[in-house]
C-alpha positions as CSV (number, residue, x, y, z in Angstrom):
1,X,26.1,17.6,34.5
2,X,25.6,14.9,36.9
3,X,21.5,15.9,36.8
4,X,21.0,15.9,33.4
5,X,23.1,12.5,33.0
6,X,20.6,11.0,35.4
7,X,17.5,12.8,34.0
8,X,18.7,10.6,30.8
9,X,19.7,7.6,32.0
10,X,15.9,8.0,33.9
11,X,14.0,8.8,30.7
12,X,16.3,5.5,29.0
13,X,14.6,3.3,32.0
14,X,11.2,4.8,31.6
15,X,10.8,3.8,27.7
16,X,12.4,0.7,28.4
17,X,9.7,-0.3,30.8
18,X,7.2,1.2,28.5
19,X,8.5,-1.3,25.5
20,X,8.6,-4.0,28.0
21,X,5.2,-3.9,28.7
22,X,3.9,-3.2,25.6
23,X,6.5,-6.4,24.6
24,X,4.5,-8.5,27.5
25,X,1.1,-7.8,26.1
26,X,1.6,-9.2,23.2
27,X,2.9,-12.7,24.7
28,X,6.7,-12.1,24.5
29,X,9.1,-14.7,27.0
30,X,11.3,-12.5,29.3
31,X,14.7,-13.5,26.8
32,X,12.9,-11.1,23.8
33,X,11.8,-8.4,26.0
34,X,15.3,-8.6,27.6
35,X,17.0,-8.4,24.0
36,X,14.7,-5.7,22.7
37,X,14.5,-3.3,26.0
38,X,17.9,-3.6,27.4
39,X,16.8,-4.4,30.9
40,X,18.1,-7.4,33.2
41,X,16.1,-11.1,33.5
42,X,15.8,-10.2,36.9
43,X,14.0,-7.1,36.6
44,X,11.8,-8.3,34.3
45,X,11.2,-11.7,36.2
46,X,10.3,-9.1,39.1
47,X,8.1,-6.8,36.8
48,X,6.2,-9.5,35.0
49,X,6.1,-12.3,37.7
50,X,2.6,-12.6,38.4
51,X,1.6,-16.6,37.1
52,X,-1.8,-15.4,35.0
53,X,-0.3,-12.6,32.9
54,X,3.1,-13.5,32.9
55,X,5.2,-13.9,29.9
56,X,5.5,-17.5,28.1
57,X,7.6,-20.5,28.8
58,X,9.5,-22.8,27.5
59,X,12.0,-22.9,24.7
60,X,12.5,-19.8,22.8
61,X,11.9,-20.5,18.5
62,X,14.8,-20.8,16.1
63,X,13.5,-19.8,12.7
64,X,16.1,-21.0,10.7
65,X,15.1,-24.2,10.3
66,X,11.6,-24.1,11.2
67,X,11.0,-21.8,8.1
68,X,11.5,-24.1,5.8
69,X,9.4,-27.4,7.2
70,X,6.3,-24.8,8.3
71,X,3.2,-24.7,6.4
72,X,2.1,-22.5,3.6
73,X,0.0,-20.5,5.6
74,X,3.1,-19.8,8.3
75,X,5.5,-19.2,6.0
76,X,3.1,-16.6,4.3
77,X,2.0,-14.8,7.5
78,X,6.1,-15.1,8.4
79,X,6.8,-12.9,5.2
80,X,3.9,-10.9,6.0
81,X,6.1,-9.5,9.6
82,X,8.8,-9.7,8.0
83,X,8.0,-7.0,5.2
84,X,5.7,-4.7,7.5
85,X,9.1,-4.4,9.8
86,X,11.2,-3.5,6.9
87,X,8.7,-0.8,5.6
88,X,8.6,0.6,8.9
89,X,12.3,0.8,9.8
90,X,12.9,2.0,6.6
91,X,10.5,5.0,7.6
92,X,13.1,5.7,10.2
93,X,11.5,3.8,13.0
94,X,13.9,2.4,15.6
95,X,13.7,-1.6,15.6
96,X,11.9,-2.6,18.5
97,X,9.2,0.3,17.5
98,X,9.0,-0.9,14.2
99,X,8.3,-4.5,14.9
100,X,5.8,-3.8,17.8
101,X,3.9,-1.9,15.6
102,X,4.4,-4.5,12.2
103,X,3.3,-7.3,15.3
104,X,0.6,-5.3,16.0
105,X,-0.9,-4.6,12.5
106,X,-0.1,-8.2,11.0
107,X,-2.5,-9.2,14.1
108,X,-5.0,-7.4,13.7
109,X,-5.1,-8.0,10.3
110,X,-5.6,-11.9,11.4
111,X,-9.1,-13.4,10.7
112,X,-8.1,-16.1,13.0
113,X,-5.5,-16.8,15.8
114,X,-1.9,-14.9,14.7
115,X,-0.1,-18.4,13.4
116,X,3.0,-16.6,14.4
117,X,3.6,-15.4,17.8
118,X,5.6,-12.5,18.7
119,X,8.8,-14.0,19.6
120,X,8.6,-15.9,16.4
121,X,8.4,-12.7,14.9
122,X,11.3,-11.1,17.1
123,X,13.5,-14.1,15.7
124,X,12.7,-14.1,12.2
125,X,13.2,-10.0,12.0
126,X,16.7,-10.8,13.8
127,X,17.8,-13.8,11.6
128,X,16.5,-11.3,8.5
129,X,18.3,-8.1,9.7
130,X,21.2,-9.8,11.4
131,X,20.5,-7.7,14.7
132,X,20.3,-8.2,18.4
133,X,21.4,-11.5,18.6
134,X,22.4,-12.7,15.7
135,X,26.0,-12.1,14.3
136,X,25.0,-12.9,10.8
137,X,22.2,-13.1,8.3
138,X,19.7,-16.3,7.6
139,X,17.1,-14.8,5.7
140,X,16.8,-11.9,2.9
141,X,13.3,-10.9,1.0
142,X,12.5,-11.5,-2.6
143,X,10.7,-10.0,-4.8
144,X,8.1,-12.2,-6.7
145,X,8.9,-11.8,-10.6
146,X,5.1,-13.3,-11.1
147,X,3.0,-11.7,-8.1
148,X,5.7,-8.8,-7.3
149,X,5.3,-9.9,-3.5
150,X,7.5,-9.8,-1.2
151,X,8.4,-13.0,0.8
152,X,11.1,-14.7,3.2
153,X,13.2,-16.7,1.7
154,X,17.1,-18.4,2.6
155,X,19.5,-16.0,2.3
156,X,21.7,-18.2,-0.2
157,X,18.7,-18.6,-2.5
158,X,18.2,-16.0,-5.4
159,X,14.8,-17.5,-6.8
160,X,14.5,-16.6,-10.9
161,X,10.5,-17.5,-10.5
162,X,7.8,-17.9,-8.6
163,X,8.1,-21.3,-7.3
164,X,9.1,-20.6,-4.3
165,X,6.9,-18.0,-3.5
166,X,4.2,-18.7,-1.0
167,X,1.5,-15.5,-2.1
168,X,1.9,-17.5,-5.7
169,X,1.0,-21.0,-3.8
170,X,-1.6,-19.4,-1.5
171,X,-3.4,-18.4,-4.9
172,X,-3.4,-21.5,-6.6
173,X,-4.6,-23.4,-3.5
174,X,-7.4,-21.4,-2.6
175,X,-10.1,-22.7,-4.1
176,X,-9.3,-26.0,-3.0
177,X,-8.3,-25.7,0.5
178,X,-10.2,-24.8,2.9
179,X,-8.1,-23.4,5.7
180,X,-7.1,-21.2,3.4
181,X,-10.5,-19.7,2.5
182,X,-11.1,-19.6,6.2
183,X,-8.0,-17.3,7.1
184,X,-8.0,-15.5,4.2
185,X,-12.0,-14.7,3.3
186,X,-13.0,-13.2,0.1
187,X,-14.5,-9.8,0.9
188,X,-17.6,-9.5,-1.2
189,X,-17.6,-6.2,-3.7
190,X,-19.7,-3.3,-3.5
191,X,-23.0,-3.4,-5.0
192,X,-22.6,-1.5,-8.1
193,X,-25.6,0.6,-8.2
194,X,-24.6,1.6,-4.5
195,X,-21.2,2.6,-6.0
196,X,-22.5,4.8,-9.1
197,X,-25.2,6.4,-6.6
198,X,-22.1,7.6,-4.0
199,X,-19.9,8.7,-7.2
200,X,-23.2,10.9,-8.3
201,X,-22.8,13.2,-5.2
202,X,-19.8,13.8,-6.1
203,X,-19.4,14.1,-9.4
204,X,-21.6,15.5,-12.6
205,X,-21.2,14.7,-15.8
206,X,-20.4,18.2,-18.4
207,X,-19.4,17.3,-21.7
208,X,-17.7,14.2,-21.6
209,X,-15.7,14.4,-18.5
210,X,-16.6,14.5,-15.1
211,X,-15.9,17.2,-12.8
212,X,-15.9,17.6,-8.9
213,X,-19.5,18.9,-7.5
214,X,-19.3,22.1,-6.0
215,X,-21.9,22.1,-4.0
């Protein structure tokens, strides 16, 4: 009993570390990774102390506030995490997975620098979800009735239209701002001809509906 108690409690530390440093590569401050991994400031002070990859300093980010004075483009990309860690938990991923991986996508997804870092995202998840902690909710998402995007939004707001959705803003601003354009680049379509050439080996026309090559 005592062996497979410890075998546990060893295999609890070993993911925890494995989280923490997955946590630490993506620029979290030792208060997150201590929040999402369970282990001690002093162990991770000792595991991540070295002064060129350590984690970040300085005051941790309060969200609550901050969401509503931050730029279009943050408050988009804030939805953006936001809604790619709900569609993963709801998958059945446990939370700290779930917004590793959402971090980890919204990044890569990023045509320039991430605009929010990772314990931004870590406190705006919390403040939505009402975990770790927080003992109460500041944020719930909203479905756009225009767009049908989902965005952050105060939890005591239940917006009836668009005007408070940032997708819907983001669109109407494109073509005149700049930064926009240059984080969000329109990908150029497909040449046509190229597209009706790669359809053709897959598909021949008998009668008047296509079926699947065989060949």
């Amino acid at each position: 009993m005592n062996h497979e108690r410890n075998l546990l409690h060893a295999q609890r530390h070993i993911r925890a570390l494995a989280l923490a440093t997955e946590c630490a590569e993506l620029g979290a401050r030792i208060r997150t990774m201590q929040l999402l991994t369970g282990l001690s400031p002093s162990q991770l002070q000792h595991l991540f102390r070295h002064p060129l990859s350590g984690p970040r300093r300085g005051r941790h980010p309060d969200s609550r506030e901050w969401y509503h004075t931050a730029n279009l483009l943050c408050r988009t990309e804030a939805s953006i995490v936001v809604v790619l860690f709900r569609r993963l938990a709801a998958r059945g991923i446990d939370p700290p997975n779930a917004l590793i991986a959402a971090y980890r996508h919204y990044a890569a997804a990023c045509k320039t620098a991430p605009r929010i870092t990772f314990d931004r995202a870590f406190d705006l998840v919390a403040h939505t979800t009402g975990r770790w902690f927080v003992t109460g909710r500041s944020f719930s998402v909203f479905t756009c009735p225009e767009c049908q995007s989902e965005y952050l939004t105060s939890l005591s707001l239940a917006p009836m239209t668009n005007h408070e959705c940032p997708f819907c803003k983001l669109l109407k601003r494109y073509t005149k701002d700049p930064r926009i354009q240059a984080s969000y680049p329109v990908r150029p379509l497909p040449c046509v001809a190229q597209m009706l050439w790669i359809r053709s080996l897959w598909y021949e026309p008998v009668g008047n509906q296509p079926v699947a090559n065989s060949s």
